[in-house]
Structure formats: structure tokens, C-alpha cells
PLY file of the C-alpha trace (Angstrom):
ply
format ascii 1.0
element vertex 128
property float x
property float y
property float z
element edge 127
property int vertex1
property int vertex2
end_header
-14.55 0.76 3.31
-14.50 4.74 4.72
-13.99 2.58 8.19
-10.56 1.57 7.04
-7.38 3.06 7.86
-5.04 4.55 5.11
-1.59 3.58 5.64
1.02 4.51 3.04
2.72 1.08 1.95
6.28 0.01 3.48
9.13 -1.35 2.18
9.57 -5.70 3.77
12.67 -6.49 4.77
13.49 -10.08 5.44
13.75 -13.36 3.25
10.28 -14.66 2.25
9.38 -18.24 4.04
12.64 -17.90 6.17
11.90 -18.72 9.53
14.54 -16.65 11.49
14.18 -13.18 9.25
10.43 -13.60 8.14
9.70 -11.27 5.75
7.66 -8.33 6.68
6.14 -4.48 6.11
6.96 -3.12 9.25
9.88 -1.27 7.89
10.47 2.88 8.03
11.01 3.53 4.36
8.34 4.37 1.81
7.33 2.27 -1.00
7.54 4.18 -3.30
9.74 6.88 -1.77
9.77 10.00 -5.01
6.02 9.88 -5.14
5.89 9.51 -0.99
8.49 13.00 -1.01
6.09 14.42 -4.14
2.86 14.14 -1.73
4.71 15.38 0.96
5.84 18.41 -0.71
2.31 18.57 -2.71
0.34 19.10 0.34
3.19 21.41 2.38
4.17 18.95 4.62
7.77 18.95 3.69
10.25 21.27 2.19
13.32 19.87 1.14
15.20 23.78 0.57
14.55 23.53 4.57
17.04 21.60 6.75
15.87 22.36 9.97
12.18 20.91 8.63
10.93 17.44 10.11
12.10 14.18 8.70
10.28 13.05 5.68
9.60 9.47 7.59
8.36 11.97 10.55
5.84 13.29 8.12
4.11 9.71 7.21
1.17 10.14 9.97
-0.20 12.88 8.68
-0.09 12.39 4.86
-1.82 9.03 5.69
-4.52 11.41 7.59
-4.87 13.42 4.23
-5.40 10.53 2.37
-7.48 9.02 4.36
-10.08 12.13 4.38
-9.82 12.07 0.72
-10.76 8.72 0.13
-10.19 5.54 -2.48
-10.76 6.36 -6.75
-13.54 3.68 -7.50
-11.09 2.68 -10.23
-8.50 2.09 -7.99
-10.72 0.06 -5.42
-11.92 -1.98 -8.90
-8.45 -2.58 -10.09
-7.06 -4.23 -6.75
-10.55 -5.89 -6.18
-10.15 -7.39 -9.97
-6.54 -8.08 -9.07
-7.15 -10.66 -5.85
-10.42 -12.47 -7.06
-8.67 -13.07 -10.57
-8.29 -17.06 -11.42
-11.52 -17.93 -9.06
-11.21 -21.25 -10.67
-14.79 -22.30 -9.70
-16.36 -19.54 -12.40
-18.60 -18.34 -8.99
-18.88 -14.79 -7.39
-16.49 -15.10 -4.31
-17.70 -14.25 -0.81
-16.31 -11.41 1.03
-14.59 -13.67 2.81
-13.17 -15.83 0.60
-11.57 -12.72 -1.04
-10.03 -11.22 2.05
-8.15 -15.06 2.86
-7.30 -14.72 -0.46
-5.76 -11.85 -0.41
-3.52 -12.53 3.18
-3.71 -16.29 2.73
-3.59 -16.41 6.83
-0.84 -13.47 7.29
-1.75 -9.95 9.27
-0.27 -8.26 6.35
0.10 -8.04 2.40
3.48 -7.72 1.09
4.19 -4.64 -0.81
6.01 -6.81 -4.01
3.33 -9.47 -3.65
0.62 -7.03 -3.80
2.68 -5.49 -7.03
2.26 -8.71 -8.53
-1.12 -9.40 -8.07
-1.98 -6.06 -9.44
0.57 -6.01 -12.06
2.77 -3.15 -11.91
1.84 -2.00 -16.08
-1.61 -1.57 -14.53
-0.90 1.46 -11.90
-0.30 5.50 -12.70
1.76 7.09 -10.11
0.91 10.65 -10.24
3.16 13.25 -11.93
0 1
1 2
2 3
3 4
4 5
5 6
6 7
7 8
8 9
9 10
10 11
11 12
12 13
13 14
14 15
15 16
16 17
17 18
18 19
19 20
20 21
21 22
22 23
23 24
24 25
25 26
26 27
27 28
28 29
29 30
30 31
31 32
32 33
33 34
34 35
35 36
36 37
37 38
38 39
39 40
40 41
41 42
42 43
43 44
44 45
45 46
46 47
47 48
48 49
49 50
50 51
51 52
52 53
53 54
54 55
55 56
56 57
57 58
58 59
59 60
60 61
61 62
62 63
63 64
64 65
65 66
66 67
67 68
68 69
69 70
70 71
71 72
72 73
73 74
74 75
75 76
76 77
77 78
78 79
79 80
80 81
81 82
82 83
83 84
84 85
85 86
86 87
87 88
88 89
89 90
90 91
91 92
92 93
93 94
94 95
95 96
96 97
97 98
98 99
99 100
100 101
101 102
102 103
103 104
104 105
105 106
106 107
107 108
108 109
109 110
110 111
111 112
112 113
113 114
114 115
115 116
116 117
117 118
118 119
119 120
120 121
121 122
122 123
123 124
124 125
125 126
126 127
């Protein structure tokens, strides 16, 4: 899991199952865009009293570098793991592999909403 890269979640765009505006991540807005702009600022990256500073958007690379070096809360890792093996109807352990087609059911990506679902969205503390 240290292997993996930390990218801070996007915003889709598109209409889900549409085949001419397929519905996707790759989008340059933030999630969750206060607690994106509260990191930012958190860490010095961005001062919004300065408006010759670097765009917010421009800042996403290296905040994703910061959180990558500090790594995944086990609770958090155990919360989204719970969320995407919940329902194994079988009542059997799931295989690594059976969690990860699961969890992109044959896409390249997980959508942000779908992801809020799975996890349910009473089940997640933003920070203050």
C-alpha cells in the first residue's frame, strides 16, 4: 500500500452510462474543495490574502506529495476496505482480487459520488 500514489479526489463530469459524455474523474476541481483550500493553507502552500500566489488547482501536486509521505490512518484504510467487501453474499473472505474488481467493476477509475456511497458519507470526518 506505501507503493501507491496519493491523488487528491476529482470532481466527474459527464452523465453516468452515457455513451457520448461518459462520466469521469479527470476533472480540475477538488472534491471537496474548503477542506482541499484548508490543507493548502495548513501546510503553507497557499495564501489566499496573496493575489499574486499560485492557483490553488496549481498547488494539487504537491499537497498530494505531502500526503503521500504521511501516509493512510489504519482506520481510514479499514473503513473503505469494510466499505467495498460489504454484502460478500457468499459469507467467504474475498481475495485480493475479487475486492479490487469489486471495487472498479472493469473501469480505470472509482467515481468520487460512487465511492461516497459505498462508504457512506455519515461515516467520514473531514478535518476542522
Amino acid at each position: 500500500m506505501d507503493q501507491l500514489e496519493f491523488q487528491w479526489p476529482l470532481k466527474p463530469y459527464g452523465v453516468d452510462q452515457s455513451p457520448s459524455l461518459a462520466k469521469t474523474a479527470v476533472m480540475n476541481k477538488g472534491a471537496e474543495t474548503r477542506v482541499f483550500m484548508e490543507e493548502l493553507e495548513k501546510r503553507g502552500l497557499y495564501n489566499p490574502r496573496n493575489p499574486t500566489g499560485p492557483l490553488p488547482t496549481s498547488q494539487r501536486p504537491a499537497l498530494n506529495k505531502i500526503l503521500q509521505k504521511e501516509g493512510l490512518d489504519v482506520s481510514a484504510v479499514s473503513l473503505v476496505f469494510d466499505g467495498f467487501t460489504a454484502g460478500n453474499d457468499q459469507g467467504r473472505e474475498l481475495t485480493a482480487d475479487q475486492v479490487v474488481e469489486k471495487i472498479f467493476q472493469g473501469r480505470d477509475h472509482v467515481d468520487y459520488y460512487e465511492f461516497l456511497r459505498v462508504i457512506g458519507t455519515d461515516a467520514i470526518t473531514w478535518p476542522n
